[in-house]
MDAnalysis code that builds the backbone (N, CA, C; Angstrom):
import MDAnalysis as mda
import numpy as np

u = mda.Universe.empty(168, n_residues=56, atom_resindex=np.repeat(np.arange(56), 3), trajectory=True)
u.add_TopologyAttr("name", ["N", "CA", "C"] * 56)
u.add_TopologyAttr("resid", np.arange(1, 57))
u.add_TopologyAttr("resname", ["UNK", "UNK", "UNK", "UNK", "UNK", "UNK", "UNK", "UNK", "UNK", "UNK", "UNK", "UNK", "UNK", "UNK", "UNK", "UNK", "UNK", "UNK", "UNK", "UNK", "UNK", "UNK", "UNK", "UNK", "UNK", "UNK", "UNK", "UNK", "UNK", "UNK", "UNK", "UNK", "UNK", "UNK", "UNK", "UNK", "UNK", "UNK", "UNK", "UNK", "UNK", "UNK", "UNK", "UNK", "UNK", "UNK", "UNK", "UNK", "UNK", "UNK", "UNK", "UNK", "UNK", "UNK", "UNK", "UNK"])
u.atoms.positions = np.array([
    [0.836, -1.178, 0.000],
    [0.000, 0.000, 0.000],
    [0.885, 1.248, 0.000],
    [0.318, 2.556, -1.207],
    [0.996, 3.777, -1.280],
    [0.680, 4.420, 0.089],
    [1.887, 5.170, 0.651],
    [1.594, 5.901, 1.621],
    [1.439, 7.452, 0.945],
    [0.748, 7.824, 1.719],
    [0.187, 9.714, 1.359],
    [1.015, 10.312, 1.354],
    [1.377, 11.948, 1.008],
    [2.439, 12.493, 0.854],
    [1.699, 13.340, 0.555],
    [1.751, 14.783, 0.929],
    [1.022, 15.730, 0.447],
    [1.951, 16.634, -0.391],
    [1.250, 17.120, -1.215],
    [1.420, 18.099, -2.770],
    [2.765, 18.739, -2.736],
    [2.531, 19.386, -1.396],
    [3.355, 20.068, -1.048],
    [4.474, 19.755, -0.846],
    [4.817, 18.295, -0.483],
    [5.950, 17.584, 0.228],
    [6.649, 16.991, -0.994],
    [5.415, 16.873, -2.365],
    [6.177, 15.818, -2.903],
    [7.201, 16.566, -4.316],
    [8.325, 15.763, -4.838],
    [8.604, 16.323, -5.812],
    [8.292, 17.588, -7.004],
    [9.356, 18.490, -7.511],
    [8.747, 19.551, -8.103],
    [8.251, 18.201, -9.676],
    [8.742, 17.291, -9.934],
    [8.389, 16.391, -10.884],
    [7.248, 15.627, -10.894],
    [6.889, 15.613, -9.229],
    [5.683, 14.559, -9.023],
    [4.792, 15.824, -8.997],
    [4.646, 16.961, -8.646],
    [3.961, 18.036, -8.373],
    [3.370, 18.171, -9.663],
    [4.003, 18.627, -10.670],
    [4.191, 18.648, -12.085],
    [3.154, 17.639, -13.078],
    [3.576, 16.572, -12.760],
    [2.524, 15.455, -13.108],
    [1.058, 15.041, -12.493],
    [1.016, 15.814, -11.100],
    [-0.161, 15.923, -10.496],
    [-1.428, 16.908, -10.861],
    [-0.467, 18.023, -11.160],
    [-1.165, 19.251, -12.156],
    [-1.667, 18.867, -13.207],
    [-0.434, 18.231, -13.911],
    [-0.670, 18.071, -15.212],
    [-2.620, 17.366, -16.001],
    [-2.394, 16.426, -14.632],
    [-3.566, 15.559, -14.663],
    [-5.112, 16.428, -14.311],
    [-5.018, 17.619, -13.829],
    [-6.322, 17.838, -13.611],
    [-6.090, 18.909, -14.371],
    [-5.537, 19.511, -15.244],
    [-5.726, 20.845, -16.259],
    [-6.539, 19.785, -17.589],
    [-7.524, 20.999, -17.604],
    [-8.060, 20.316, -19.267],
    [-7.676, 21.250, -21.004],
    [-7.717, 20.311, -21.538],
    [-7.432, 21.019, -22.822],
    [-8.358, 21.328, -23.411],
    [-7.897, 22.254, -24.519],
    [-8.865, 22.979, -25.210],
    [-9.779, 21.888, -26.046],
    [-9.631, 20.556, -26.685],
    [-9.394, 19.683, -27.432],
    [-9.694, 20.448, -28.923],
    [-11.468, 20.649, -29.478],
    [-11.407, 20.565, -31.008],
    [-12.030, 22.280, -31.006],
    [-12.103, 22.624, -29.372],
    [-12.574, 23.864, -29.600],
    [-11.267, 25.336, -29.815],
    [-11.105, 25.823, -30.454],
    [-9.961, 27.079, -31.091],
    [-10.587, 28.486, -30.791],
    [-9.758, 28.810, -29.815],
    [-9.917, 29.840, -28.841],
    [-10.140, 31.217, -30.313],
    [-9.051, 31.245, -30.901],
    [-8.788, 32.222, -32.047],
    [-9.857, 32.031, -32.643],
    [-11.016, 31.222, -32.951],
    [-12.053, 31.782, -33.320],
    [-13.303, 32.213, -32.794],
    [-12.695, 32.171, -31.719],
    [-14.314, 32.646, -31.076],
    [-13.852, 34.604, -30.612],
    [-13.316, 35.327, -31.089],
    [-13.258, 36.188, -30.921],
    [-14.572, 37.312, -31.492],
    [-14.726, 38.396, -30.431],
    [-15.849, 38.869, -30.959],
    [-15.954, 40.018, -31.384],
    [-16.348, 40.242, -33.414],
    [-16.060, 41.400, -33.806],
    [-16.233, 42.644, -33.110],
    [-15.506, 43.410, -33.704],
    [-16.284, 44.714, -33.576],
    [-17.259, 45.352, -33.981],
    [-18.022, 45.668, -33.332],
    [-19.452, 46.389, -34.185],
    [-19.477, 47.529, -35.511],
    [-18.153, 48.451, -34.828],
    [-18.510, 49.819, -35.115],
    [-17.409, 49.403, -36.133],
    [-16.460, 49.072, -35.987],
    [-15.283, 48.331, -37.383],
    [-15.889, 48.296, -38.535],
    [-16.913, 46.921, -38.026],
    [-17.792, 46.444, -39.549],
    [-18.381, 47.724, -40.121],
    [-19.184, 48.577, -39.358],
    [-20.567, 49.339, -39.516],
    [-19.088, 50.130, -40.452],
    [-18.236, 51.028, -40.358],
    [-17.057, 51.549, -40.605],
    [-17.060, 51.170, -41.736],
    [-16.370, 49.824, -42.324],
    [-16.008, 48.977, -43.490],
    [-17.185, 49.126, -44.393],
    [-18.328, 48.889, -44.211],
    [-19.494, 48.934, -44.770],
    [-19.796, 50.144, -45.268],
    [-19.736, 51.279, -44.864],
    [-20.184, 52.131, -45.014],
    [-21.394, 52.543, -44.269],
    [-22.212, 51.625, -42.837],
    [-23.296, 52.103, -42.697],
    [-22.731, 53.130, -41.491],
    [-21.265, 52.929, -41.161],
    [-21.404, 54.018, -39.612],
    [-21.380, 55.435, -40.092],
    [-22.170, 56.075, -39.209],
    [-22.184, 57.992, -39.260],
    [-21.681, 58.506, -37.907],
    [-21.160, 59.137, -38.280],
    [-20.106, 59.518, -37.213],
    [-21.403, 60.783, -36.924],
    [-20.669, 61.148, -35.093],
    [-21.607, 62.447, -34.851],
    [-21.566, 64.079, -35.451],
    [-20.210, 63.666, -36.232],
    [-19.259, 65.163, -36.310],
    [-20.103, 65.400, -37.505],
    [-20.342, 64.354, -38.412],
    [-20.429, 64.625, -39.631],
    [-22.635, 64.871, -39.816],
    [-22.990, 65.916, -40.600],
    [-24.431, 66.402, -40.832],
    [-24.953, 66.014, -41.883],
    [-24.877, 64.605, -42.001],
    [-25.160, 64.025, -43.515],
    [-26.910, 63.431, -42.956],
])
């Protein structure tokens, strides 16, 4: 039988591998696309934004 050893006590290698095990990965989901446009960018690009300065 393993005897206990707490986190703290044990190796920076066993520590390491203890972490390792409860972090999850991203797997099929891609962070870089879930970014969220800008509103006023698009409206800009498009042509629909009106600025306040301008009396059109």
């Amino acid at each position: 039988m393993k005897k206990f050893v707490e986190i703290e006590k044990q190796s920076k290698k066993a520590q390491k591998a203890f972490y390792n095990r409860l972090r999850k990965t991203w797997g099929n989901l891609k962070p870089t696309e879930r970014i969220i446009p800008n509103k006023k960018k698009e409206a800009k690009d498009t042509g629909e934004y009106k600025s306040k300065d301008h009396d059109e």
